[in-house]
DSSP file (Angstrom, degrees, kcal/mol; ACC not computed):
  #  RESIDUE AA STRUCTURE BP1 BP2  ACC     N-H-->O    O-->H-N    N-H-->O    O-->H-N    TCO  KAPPA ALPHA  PHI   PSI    X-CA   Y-CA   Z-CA
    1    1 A X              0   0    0      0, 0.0     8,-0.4     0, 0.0     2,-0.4   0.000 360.0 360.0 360.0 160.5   36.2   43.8  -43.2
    2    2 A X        -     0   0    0      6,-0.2     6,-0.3     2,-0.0     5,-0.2  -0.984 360.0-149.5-126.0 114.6   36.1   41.9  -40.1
    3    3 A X    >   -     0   0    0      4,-1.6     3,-1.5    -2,-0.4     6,-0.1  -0.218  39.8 -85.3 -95.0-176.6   37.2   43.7  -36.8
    4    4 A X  T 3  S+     0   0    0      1,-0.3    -1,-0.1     2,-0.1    -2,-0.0   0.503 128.3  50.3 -52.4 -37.0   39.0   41.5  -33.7
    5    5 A X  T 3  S-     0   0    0      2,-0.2    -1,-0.3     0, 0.0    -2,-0.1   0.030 121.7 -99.5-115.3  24.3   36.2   40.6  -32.4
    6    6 A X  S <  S+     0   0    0     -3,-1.5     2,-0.5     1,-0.2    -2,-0.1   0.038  80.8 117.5  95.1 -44.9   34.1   39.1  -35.6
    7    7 A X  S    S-     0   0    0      1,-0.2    -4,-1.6    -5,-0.2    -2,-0.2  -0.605  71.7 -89.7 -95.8 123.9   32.2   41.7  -36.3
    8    8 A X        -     0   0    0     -2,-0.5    -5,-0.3    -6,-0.3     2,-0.3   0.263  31.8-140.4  14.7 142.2   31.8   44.2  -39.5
    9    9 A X        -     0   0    0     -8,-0.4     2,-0.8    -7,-0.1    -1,-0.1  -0.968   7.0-151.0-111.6 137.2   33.9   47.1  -39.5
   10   10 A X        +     0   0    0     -2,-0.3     2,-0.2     2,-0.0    -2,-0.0  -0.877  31.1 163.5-109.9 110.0   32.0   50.5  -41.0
   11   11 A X        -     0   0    0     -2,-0.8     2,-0.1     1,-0.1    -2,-0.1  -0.870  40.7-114.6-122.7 148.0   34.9   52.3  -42.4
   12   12 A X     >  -     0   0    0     -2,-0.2     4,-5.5     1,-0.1     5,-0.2  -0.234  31.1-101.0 -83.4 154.7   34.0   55.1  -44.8
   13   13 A X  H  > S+     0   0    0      1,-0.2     4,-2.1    74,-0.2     5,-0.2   0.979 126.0  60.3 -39.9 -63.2   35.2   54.9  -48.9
   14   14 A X  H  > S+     0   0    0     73,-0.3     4,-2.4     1,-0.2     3,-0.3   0.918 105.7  36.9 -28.7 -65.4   37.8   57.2  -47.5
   15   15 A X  H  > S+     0   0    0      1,-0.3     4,-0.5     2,-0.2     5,-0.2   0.928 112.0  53.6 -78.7 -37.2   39.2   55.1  -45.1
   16   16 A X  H  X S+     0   0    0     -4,-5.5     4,-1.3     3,-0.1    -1,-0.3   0.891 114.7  47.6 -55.8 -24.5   39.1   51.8  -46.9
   17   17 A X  H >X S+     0   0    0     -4,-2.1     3,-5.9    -3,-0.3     4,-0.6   0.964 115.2  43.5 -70.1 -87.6   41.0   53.7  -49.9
   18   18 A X  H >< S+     0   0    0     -4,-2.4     3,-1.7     1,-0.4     4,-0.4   0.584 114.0  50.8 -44.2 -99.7   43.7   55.4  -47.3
   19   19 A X  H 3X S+     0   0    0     -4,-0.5     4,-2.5     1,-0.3     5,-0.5   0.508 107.1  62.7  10.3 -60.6   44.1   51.7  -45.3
   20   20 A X  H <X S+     0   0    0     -3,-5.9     4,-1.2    -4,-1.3    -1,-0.3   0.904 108.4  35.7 -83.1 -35.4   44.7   50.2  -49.1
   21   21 A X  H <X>S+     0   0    0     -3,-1.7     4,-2.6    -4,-0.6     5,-0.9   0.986 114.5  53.7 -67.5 -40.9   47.8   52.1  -49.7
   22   22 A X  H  45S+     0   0    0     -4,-0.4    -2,-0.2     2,-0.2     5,-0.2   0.721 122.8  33.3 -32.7 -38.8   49.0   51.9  -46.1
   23   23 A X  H  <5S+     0   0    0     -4,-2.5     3,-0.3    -3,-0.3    -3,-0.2   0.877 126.7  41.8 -88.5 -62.7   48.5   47.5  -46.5
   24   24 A X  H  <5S+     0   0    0     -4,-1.2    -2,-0.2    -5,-0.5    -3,-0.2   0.694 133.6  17.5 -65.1 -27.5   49.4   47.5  -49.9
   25   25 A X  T  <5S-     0   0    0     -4,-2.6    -1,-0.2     2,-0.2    -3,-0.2   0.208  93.2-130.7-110.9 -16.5   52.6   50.2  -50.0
   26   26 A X      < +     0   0    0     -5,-0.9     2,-0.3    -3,-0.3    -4,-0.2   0.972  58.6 146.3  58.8  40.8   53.2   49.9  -46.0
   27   27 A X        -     0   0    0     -6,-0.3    -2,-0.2    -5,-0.2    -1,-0.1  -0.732  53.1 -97.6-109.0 142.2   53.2   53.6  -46.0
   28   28 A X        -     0   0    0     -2,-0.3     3,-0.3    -3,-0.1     4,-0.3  -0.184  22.0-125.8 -33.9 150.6   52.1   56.1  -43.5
   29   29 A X  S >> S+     0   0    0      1,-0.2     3,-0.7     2,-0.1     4,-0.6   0.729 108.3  70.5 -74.2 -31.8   48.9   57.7  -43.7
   30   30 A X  T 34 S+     0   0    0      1,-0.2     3,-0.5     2,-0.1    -1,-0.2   0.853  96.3  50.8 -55.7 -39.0   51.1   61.1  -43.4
   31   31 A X  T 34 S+     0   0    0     -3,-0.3    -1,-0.2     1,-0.2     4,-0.2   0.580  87.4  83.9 -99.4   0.7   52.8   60.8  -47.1
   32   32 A X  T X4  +     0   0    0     -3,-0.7     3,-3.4    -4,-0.3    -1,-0.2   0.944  63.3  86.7 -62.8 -37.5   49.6   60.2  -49.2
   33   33 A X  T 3< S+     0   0    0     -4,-0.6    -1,-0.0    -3,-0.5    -3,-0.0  -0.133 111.5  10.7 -64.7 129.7   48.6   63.6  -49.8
   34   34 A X  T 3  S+     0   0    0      1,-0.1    -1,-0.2     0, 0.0    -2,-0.1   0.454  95.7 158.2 112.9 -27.6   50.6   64.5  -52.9
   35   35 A X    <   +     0   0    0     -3,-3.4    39,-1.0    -4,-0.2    40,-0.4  -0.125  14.8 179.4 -48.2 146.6   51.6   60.7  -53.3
   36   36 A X    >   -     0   0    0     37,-0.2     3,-1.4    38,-0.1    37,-0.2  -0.876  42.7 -76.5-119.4 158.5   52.7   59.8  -56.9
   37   37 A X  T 3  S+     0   0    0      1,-0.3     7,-0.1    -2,-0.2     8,-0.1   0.147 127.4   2.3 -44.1 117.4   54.1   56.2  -58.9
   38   38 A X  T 3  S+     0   0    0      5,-2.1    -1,-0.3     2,-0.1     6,-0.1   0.739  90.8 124.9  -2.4  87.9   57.6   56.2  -57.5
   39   39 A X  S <  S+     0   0    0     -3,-1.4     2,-0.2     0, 0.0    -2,-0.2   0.473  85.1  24.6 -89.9 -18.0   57.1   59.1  -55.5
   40   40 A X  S    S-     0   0    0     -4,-0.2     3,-0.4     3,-0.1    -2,-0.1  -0.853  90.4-111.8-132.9 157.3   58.4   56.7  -52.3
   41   41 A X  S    S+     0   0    0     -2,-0.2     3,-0.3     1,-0.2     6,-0.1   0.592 115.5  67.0 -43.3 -23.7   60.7   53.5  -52.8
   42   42 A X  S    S+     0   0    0      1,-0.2     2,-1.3     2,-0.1    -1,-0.2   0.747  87.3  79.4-100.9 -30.4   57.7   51.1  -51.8
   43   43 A X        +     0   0    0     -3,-0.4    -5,-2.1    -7,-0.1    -1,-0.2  -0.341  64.3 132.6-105.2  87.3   55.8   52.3  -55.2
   44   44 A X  S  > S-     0   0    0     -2,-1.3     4,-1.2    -3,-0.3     5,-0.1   0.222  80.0 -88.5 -69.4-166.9   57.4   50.3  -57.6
   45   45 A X  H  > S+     0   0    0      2,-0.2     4,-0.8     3,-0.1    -2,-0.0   0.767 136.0  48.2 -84.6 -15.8   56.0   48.2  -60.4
   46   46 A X  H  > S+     0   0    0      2,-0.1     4,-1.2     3,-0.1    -1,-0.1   0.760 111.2  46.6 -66.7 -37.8   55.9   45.6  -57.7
   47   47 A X  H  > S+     0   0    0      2,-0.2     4,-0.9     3,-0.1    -2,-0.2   0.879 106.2  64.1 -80.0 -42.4   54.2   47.9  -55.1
   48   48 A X  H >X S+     0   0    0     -4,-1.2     3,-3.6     1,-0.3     4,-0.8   0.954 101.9  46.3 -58.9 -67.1   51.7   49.0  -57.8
   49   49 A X  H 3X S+     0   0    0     -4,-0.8     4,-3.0     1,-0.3    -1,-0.3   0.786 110.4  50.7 -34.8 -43.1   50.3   45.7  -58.3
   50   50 A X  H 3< S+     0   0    0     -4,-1.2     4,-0.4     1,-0.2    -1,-0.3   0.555 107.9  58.0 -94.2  12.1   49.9   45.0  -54.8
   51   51 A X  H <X S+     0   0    0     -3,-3.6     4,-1.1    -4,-0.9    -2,-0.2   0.710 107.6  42.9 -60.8 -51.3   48.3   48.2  -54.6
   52   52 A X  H  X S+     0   0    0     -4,-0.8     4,-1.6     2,-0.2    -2,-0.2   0.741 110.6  54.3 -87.4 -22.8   45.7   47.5  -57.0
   53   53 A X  H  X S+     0   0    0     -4,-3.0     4,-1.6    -5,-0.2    -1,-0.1   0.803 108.9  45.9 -65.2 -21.9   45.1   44.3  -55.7
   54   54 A X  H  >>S+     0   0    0     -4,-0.4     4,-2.7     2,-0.2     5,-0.5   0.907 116.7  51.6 -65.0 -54.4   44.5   45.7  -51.8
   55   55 A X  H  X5S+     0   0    0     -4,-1.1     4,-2.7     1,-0.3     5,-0.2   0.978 109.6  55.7 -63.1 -55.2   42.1   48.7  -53.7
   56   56 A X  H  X>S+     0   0    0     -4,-1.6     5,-2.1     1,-0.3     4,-1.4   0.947 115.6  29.3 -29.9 -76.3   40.4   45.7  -55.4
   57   57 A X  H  <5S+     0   0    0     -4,-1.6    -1,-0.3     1,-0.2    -2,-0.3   0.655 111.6  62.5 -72.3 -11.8   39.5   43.9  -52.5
   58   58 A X  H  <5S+     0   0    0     -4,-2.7    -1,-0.2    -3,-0.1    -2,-0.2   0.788 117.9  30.7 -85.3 -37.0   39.1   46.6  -50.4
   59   59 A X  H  <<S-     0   0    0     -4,-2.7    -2,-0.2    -5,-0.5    -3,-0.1   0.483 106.3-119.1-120.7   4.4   36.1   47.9  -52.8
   60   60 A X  T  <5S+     0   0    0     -4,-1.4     2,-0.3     1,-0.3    -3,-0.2   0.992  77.1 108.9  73.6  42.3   34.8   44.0  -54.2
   61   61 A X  S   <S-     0   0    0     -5,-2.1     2,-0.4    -6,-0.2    -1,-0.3  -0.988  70.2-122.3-161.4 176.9   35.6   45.0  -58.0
   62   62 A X        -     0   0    0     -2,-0.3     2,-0.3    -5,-0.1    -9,-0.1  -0.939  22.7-150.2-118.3  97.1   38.2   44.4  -61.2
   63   63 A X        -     0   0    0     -2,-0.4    18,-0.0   -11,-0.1    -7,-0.0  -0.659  24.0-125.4 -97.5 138.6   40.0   47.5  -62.5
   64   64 A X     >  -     0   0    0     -2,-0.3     4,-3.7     1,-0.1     5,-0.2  -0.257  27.1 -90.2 -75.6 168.1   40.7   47.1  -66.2
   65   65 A X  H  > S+     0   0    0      1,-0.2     4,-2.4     2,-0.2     5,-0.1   0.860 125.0  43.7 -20.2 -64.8   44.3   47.4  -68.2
   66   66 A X  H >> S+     0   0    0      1,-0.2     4,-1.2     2,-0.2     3,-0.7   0.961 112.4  49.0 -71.6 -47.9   44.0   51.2  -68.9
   67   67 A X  H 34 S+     0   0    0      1,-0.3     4,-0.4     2,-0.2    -1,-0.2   0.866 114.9  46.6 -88.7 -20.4   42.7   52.3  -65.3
   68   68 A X  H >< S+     0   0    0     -4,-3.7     3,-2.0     2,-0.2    -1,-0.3   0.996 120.9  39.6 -58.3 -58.9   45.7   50.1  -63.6
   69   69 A X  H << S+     0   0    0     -4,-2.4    -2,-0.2    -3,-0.7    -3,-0.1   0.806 116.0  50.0 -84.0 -19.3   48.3   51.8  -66.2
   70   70 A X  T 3< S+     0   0    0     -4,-1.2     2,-0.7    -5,-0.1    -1,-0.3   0.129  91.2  92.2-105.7  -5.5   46.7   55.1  -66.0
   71   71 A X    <   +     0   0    0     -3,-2.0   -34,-0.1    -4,-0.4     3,-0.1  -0.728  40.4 144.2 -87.4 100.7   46.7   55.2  -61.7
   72   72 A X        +     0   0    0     -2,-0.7     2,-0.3     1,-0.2   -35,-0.2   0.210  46.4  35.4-144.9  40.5   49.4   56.6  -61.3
   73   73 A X  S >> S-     0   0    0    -37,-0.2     4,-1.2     1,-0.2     3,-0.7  -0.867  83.2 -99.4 178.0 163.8   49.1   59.1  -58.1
   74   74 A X  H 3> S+     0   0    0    -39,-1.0     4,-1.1     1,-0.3    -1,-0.2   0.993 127.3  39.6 -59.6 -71.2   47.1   59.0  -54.6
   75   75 A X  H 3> S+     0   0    0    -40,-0.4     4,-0.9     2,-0.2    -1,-0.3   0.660 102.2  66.5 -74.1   3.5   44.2   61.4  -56.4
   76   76 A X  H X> S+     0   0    0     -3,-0.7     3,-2.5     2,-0.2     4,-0.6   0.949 103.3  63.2 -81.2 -83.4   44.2   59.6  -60.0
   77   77 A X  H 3X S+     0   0    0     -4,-1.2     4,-0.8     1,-0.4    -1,-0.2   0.515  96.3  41.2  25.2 -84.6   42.9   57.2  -57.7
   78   78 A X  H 3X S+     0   0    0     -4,-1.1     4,-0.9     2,-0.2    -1,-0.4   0.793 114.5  59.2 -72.1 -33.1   40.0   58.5  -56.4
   79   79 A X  H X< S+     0   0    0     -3,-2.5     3,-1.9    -4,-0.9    -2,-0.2   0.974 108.8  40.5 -45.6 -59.9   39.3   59.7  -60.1
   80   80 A X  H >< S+     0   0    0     -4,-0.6     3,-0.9     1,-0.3     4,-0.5   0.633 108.2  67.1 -74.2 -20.5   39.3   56.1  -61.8
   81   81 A X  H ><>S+     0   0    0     -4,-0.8     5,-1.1    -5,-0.4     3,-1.1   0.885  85.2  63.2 -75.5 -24.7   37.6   55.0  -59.0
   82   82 A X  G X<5S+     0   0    0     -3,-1.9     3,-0.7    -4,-0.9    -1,-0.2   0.410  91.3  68.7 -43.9 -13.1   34.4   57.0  -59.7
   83   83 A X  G < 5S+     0   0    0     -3,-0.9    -1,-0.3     1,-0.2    -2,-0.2   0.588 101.4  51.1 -95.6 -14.7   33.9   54.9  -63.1
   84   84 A X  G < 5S-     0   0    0     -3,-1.1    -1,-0.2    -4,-0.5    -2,-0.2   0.097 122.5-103.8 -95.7  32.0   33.2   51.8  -60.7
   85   85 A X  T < 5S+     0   0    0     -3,-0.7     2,-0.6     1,-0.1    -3,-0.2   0.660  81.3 127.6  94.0 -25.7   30.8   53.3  -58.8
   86   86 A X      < -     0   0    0     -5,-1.1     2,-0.4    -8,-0.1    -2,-0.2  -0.846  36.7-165.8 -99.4  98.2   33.0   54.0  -55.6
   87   87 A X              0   0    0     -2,-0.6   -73,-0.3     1,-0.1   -74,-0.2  -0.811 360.0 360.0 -99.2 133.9   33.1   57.9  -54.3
   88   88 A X              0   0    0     -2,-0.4    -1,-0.1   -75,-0.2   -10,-0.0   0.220 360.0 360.0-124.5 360.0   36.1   58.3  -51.7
């Protein structure tokens, strides 16, 4: 990530995660804990996708078929993300 001014941002696994539902669902930071797949209007089957595509870029990798169909809440999340490598 690139802050205002050019430079690198160092934001923590954590925060880039939290920040990818916030871009990707437009959700407050307040309603994740607890969040599940349309637990809010904004995660639909439309909102998913552009969920996993923000989580995607946010963390430089490709989640297969099953861990996409199989995300289905704020902490399933963080689970599936530990099989790439990524500790939130």
């Amino acid at each position: 990530m690139i802050d205002e001014f050019g430079g690198g941002l160092d934001l923590t696994n954590s925060e880039l995660y939290i920040n990818a539902f916030r871009d990707g669902l437009g959700i407050d930071e307040g309603q994740l804990e607890g969040l599940v797949f349309q637990g809010v209007p904004e995660w639909d089957s439309v909102g998913h996708m552009t969920l996993v595509a923000a989580i995607e870029d946010a963390f430089d990798i490709v989640l297969d078929t099953d861990d996409i169909i199989t995300f289905d809440s704020f902490e399933k999340g963080k689970e599936i993300l530990k099989k790439y490598e990524v500790e939130i």
